[in-house]
C-alpha positions as CSV (number, residue, x, y, z in Angstrom):
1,X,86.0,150.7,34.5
2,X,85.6,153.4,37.4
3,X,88.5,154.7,38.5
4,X,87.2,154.4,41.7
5,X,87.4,150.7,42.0
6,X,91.4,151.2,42.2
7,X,91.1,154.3,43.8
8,X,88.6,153.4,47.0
9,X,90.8,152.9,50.3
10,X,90.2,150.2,52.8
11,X,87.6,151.0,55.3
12,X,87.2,149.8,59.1
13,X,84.2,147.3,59.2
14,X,80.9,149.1,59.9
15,X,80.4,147.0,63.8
16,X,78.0,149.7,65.4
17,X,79.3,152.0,68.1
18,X,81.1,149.4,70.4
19,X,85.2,148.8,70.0
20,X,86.6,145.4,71.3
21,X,90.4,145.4,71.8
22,X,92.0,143.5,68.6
23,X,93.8,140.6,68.4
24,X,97.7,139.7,68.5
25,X,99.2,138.9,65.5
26,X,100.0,135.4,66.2
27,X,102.6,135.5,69.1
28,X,100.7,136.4,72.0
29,X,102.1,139.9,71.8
30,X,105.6,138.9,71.8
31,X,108.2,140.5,69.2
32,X,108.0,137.5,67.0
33,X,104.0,138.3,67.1
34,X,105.0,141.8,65.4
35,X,106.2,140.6,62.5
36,X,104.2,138.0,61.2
37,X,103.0,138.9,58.1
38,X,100.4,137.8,55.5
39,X,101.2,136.7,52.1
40,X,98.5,138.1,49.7
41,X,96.8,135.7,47.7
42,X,96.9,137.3,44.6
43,X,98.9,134.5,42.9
44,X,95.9,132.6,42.4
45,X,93.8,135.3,41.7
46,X,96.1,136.8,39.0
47,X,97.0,133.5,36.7
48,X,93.9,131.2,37.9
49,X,90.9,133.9,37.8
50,X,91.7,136.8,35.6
51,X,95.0,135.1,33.4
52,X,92.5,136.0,29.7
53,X,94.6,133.1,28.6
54,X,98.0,134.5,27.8
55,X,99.8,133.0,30.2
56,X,100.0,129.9,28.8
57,X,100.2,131.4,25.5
58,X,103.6,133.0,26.8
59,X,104.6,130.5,28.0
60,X,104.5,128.5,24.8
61,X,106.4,131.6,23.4
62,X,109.3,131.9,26.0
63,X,109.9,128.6,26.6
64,X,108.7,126.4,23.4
65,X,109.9,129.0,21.2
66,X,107.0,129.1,18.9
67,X,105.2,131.9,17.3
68,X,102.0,134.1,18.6
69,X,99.8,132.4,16.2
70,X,100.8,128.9,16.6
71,X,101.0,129.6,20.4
72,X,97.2,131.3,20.0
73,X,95.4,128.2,18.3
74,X,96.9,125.8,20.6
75,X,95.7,127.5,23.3
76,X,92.2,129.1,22.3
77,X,91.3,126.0,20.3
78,X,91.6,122.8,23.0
79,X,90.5,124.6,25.8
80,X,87.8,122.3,27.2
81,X,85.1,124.3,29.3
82,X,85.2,124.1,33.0
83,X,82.4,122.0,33.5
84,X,84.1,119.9,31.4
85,X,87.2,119.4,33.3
86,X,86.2,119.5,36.4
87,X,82.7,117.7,36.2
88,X,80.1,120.4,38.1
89,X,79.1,123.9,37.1
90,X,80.9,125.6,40.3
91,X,83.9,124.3,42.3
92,X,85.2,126.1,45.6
93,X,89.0,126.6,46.4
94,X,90.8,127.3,49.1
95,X,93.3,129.9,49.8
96,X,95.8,130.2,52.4
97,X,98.6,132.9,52.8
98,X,101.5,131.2,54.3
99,X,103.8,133.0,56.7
100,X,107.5,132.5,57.4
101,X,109.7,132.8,60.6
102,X,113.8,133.7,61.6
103,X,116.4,131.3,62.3
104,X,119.0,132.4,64.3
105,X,121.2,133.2,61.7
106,X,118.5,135.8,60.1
107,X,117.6,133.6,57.7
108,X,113.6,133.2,57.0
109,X,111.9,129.6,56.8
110,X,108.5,129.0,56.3
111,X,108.0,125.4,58.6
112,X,105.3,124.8,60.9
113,X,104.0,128.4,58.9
114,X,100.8,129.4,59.5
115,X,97.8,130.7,57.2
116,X,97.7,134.1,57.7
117,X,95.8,134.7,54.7
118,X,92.7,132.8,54.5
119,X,90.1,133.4,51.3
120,X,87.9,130.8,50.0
121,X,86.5,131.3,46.7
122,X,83.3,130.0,44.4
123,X,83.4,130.0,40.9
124,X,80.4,129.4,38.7
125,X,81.1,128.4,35.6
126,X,77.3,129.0,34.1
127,X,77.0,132.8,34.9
128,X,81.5,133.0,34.8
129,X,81.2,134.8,37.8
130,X,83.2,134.5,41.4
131,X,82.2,134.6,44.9
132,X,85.1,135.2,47.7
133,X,85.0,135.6,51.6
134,X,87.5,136.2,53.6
135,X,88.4,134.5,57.2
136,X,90.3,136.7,59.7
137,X,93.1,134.7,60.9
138,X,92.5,135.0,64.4
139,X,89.0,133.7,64.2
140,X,87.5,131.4,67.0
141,X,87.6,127.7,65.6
142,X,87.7,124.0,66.2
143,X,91.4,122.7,65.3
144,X,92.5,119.1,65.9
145,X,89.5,118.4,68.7
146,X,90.8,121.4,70.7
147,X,89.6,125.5,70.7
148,X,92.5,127.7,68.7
149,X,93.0,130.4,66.4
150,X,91.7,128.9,63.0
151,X,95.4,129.4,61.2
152,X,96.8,126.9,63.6
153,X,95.2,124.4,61.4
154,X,97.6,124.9,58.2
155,X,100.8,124.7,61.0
156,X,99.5,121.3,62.7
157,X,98.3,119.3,59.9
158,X,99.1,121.6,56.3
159,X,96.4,121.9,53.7
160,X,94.4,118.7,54.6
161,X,93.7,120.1,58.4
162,X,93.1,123.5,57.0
163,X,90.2,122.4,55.1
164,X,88.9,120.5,57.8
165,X,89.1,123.3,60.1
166,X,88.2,125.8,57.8
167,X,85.2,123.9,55.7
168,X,83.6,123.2,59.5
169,X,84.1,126.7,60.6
170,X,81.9,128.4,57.8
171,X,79.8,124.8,57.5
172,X,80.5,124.1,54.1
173,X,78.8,121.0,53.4
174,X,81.7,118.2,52.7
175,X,82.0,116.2,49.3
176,X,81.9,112.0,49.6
177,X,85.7,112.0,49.9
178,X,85.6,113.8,53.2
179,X,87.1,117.6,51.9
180,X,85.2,121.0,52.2
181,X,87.1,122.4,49.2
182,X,87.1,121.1,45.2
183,X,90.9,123.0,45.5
184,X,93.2,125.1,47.2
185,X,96.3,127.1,46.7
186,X,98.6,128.1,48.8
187,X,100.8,131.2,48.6
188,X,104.1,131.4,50.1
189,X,105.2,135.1,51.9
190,X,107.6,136.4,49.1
191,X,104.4,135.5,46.7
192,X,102.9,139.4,46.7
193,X,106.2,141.3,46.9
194,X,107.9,139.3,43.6
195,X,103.9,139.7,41.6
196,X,104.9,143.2,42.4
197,X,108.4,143.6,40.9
198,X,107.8,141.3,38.1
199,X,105.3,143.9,36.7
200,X,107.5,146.8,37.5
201,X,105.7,147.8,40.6
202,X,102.3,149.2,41.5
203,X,100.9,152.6,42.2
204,X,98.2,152.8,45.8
205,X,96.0,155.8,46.6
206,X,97.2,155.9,50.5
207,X,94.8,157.0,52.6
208,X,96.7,158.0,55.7
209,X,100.6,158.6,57.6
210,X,101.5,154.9,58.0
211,X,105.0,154.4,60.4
212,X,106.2,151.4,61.8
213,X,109.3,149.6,62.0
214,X,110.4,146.3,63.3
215,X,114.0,145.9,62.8
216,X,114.1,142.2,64.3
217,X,110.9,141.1,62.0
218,X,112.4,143.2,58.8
219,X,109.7,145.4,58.8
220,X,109.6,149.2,57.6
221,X,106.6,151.2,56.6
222,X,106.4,154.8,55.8
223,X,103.8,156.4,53.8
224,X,101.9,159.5,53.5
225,X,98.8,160.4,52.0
226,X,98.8,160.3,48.2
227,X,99.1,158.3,45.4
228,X,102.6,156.4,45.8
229,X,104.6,154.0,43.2
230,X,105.1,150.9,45.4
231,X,107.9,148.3,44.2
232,X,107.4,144.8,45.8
233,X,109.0,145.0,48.9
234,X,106.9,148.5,49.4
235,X,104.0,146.6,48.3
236,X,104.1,144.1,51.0
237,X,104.8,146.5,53.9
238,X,101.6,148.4,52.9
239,X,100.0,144.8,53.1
240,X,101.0,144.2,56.4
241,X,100.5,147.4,57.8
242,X,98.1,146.9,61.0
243,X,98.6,150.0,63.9
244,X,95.9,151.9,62.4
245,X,92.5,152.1,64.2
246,X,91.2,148.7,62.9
247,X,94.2,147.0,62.8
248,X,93.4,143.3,61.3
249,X,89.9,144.2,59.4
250,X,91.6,147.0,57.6
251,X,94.6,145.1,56.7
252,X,92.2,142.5,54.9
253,X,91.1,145.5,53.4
254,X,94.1,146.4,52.1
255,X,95.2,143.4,51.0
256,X,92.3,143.6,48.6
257,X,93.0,146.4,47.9
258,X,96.4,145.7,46.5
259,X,95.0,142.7,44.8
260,X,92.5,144.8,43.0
261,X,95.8,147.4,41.8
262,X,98.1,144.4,40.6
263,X,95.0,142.4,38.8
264,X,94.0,146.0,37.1
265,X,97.7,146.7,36.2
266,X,98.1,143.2,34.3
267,X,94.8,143.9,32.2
268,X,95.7,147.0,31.3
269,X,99.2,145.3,30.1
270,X,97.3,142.7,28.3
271,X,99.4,140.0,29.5
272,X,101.3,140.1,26.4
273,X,104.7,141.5,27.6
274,X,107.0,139.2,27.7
275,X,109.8,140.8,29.9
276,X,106.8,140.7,32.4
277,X,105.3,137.1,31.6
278,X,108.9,135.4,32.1
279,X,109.3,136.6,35.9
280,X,105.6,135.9,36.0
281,X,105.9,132.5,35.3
282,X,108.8,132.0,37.4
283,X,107.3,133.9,40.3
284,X,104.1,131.3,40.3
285,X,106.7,128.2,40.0
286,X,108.9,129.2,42.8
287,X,105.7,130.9,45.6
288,X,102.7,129.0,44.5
289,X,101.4,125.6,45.7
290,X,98.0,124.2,44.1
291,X,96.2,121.1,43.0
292,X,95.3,122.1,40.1
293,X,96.0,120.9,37.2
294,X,97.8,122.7,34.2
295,X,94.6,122.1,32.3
296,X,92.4,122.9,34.8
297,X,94.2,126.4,35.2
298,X,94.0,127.1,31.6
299,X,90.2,125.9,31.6
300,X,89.1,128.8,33.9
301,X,91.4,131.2,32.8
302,X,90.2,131.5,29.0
303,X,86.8,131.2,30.9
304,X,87.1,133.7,33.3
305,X,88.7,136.3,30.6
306,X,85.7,138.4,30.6
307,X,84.8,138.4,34.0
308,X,84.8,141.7,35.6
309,X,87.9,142.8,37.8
310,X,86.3,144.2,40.4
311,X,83.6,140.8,41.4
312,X,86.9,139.2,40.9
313,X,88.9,141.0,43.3
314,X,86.2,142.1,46.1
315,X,85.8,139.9,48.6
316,X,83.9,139.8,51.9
317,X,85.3,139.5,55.4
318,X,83.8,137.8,58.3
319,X,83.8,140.1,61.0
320,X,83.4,139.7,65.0
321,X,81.8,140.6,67.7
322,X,84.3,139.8,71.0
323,X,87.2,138.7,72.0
324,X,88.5,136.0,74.7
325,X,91.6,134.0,75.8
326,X,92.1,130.6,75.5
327,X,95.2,128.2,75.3
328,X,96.2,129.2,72.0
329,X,96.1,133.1,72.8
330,X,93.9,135.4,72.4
331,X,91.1,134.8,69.4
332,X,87.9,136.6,68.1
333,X,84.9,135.7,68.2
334,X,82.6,135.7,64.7
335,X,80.0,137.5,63.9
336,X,77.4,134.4,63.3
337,X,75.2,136.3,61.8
338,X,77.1,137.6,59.4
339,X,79.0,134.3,58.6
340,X,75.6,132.7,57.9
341,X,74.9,135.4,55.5
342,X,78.4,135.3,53.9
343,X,78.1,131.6,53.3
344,X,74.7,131.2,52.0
345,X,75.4,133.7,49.3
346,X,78.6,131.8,48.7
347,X,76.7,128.3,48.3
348,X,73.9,129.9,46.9
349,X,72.4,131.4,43.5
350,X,75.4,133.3,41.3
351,X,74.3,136.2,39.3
352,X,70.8,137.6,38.1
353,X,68.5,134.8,38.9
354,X,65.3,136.9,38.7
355,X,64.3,139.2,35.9
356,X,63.6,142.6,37.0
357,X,60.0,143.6,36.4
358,X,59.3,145.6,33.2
359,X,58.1,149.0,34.0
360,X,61.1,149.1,36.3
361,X,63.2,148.9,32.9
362,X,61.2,150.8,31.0
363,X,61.5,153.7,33.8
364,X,64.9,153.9,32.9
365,X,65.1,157.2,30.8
366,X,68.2,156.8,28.1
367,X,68.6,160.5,27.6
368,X,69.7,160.7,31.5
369,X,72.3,157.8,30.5
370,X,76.0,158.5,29.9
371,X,77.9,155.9,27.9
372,X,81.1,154.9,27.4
373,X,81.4,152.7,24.3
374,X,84.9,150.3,24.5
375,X,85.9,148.1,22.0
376,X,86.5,144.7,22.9
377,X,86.1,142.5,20.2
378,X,89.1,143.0,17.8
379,X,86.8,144.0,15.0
380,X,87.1,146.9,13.1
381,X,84.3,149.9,13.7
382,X,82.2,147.8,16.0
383,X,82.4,150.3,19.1
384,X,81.5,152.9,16.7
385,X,78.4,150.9,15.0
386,X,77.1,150.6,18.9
387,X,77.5,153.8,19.9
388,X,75.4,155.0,16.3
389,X,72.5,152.6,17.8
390,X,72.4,153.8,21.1
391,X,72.7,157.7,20.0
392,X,69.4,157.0,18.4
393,X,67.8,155.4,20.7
394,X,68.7,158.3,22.7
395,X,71.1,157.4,24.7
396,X,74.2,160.4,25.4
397,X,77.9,158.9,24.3
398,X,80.2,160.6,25.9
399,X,83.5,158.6,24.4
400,X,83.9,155.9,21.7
401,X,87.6,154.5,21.9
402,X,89.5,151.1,22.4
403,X,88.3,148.7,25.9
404,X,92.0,147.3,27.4
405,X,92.1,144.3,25.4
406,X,90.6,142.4,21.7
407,X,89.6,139.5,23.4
408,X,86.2,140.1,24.7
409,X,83.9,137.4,23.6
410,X,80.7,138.8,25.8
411,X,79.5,142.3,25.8
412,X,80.0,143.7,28.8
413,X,77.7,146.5,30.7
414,X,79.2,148.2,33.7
415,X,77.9,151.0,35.8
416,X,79.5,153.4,37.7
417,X,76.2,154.4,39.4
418,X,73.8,153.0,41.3
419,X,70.8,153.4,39.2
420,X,68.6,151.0,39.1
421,X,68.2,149.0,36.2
422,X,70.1,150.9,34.0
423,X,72.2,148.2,32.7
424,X,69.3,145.6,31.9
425,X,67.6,149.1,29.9
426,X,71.0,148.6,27.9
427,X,71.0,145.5,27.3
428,X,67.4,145.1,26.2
429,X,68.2,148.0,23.8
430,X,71.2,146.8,22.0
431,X,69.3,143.3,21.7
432,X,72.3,141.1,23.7
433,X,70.4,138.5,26.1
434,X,74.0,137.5,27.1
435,X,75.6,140.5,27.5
436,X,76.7,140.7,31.4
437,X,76.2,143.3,33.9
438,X,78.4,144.4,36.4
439,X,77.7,145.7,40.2
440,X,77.5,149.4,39.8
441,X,81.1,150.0,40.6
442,X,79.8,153.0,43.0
443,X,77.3,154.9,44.8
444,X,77.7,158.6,43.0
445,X,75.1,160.3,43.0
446,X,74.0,162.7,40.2
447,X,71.4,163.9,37.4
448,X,72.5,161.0,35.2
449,X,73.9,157.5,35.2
450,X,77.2,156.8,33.8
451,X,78.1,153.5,32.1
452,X,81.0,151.9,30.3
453,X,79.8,149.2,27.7
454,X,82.9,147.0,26.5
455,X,81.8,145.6,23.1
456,X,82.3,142.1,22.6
457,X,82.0,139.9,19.7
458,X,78.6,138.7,20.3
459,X,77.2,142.4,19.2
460,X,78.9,141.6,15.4
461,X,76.9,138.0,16.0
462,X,73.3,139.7,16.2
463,X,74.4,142.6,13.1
464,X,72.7,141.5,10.3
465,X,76.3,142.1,8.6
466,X,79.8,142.0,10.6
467,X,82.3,144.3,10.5
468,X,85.5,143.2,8.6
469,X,87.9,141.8,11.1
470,X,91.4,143.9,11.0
471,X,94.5,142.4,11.6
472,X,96.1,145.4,13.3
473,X,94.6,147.1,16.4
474,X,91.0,147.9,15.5
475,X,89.8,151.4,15.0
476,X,86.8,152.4,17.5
């Protein structure tokens, strides 16, 4: 994994040469508008998309009181397939960002909240990968028969008028029983910063002097540039941060951002420490709201365990193009053209649907390939039996060492450069149909592509003799 998938700071949208004045934040410009912040939806994200299984394992271990390896077969061995559970190949769910408002005593309260946070998300369940757009809040959209800002919808009529609003706004085609959306989940305010101190905090590359404080609306940020160790409360400040040139875009981007950080942190931590999995648990119990089902969350988690952080955590916004009043303040107008995009992608094809031509793969030169060779697959000595095969095929290994967890079921190819092709060259090399390849992770240039191959257990399925499975961590 490039470091520079954490590392990459949130960028204004690229809208040409002309600048349109932003947005409130949802009070007209009044001091209440100030404040209102957005609750990240990483909740979701975290235990739905990229939970590798072990929170329900946990959970049997905290609260059932069994052991790892009764915990471990109940888990890994009835887990139906999502296509299974839910019916389809791909389902689309909703995600809304709640906010919260003062009472006169200072005491926050979420009624009549809005979605200040709006993501929908597609997950395929053939090619286990994700699709995710993001809505600006302030977008121009149809609520209730009358023209508003399309977050109105989750304060007039909660989640059913939020999918109504929201499903017509990208023109998501609706199912027989009248919804745009197979799910949704809904994230209350307090969601992002408790994520955040239930994993012991977070560290962000920031990319400029952020100050702001709004004593009424409990709001204090100050940052400067570097890499800073963010508790939860920190966390969210960062997340709300909007006096910066771009204002909302680049606080969707930052958002992300964080979202990215936290889902990289809890990888790396396996999801196997239990001081942490406790508060987890408790932390999606108390800020979470969803329709799905216990059985449906454990279905795409132990499906989703191999997917690739960074298509799980990127996610595209829908930009605009102008603004205007109306009733309901001031709201921007979309960029259709872009939406149309955004959404067909999102409805459309997931993954590599066409094979690249031949010659394109045999241009791929392995001596002008760096790899990375990661151990994924809890056996002993596979990373190093790779990394002997692709050294002859010429291919330079630059490292041979331990991926971030044993549970890797699918080999996984990941570029950190853009060359083309260079992952399916790999993967025709080693022999693994199946193995997955990631978006290049970025655009460096260079003499030589660099690659990190995570080696799952289906490379030990095409040896004509597997390595013997160790029941300690596995050497490389």
């Amino acid at each position: 994994m490039s470091k520079y998938l954490v590392a990459d700071p949130p960028l204004p949208p690229n809208d040409g040469p002309r600048r349109f004045p932003q947005p409130s934040s949802g009070g007209g410009g009044t001091p209440r508008g100030r404040w209102k912040t957005i609750a990240a939806v990483v909740a979701g994200l975290l235990l739905i998309l990229i939970g590798v299984g072990f929170g329900s394992i946990a959970y049997k271990m905290v609260v059932e009181r069994k052991p790892w390896s009764t915990s471990l077969g109940e888990v890994v061995f009835h887990v139906p397939s999502p296509q299974t559970v839910f019916g389809k190949d791909r389902i689309y769910v909703m995600m809304l960002g709640i906010d919260y408002d003062y009472t006169n005593t200072d005491q926050p309260y979420s009624g009549n909240a809005r979605s200040d946070t709006i993501m929908v998300a597609g997950l395929d369940f053939p090619t286990k990968s994700a699709k995710l757009v993001s809505v600006l809040r302030d977008s121009d959209a149809m609520v209730a028969g009358h023209e508003a800002k399309i977050n109105e919808a989750y304060s007039l009529g909660g989640v059913k008028l939020a999918d109504q609003a929201i499903g017509n706004f990208l023109g998501m085609p609706a199912s027989a029983n009248g919804r745009y959306f197979d799910r949704y989940i809904v994230i209350k305010i307090n969601a992002l910063k408790d994520f955040v101190n239930a994993i012991g905090g977070i560290d962000v590359p920031v990319t400029e002097t952020m100050n702001y404080d709004d004593t009424w609306g409990h709001l204090h940020i100050h940052f400067k540039p570097g890499l800073v160790h963010m508790n939860g409360e920190e966390a969210q400040g960062y997340a709300r941060f909007r006096h910066d040139a771009c204002s909302d875009p680049c606080r969707t981007k930052r958002q992300q951002q964080v979202i990215h950080i936290v889902m990289q942190k809890l990888k790396a931590d396996k999801f196997n420490d239990l001081t942490h999995i406790a508060q987890l648990i408790s932390v999606f119990d108390r800020d979470v709201s969803t329709n799905l089902t216990n059985d449906e969350i454990k279905s795409l988690a132990w499906s989703f365990k191999d997917a690739n952080i960074a298509d799980l955590s990127h996610a595209d916004t829908i930009g605009y193009v102008d603004t205007k009043d109306t009733a309901d303040g001031q709201v921007v107008i979309p960029d259709e053209t872009q939406k149309t995009k955004l959404v067909a992608g999102l409805l459309g094809a997931y993954g590599n649907v066409a094979p690249p031509p031949t010659n394109a793969i045999a241009a791929v030169k392995p001596a002008t390939v760096h790899v990375a060779v990661e151990n994924g697959s809890g056996i002993s000595g596979l990373a190093t039996t790779l990394a002997a095969k692709l050294r002859k095929l010429g291919y330079v290994v630059d490292s041979v060492g331990n991926a971030d967890a044993f549970t890797y079921d699918t080999t996984q190819i990941r570029p950190a450069s853009k060359v083309p092709y260079v992952g399916e060259r790999l993967r025709s090399d080693l022999g693994l149909a199946g193995a997955t390849i990631a978006d290049a992770t970025d655009a460096t240039p260079g003499p030589h592509a660099v690659v990190t191959v995570i080696v799952g257990r289906d490379f030990a399925q095409a040896q004509a003799t597997a390595a013997p499975t160790s029941s300690t961590a596995p050497a490389h």
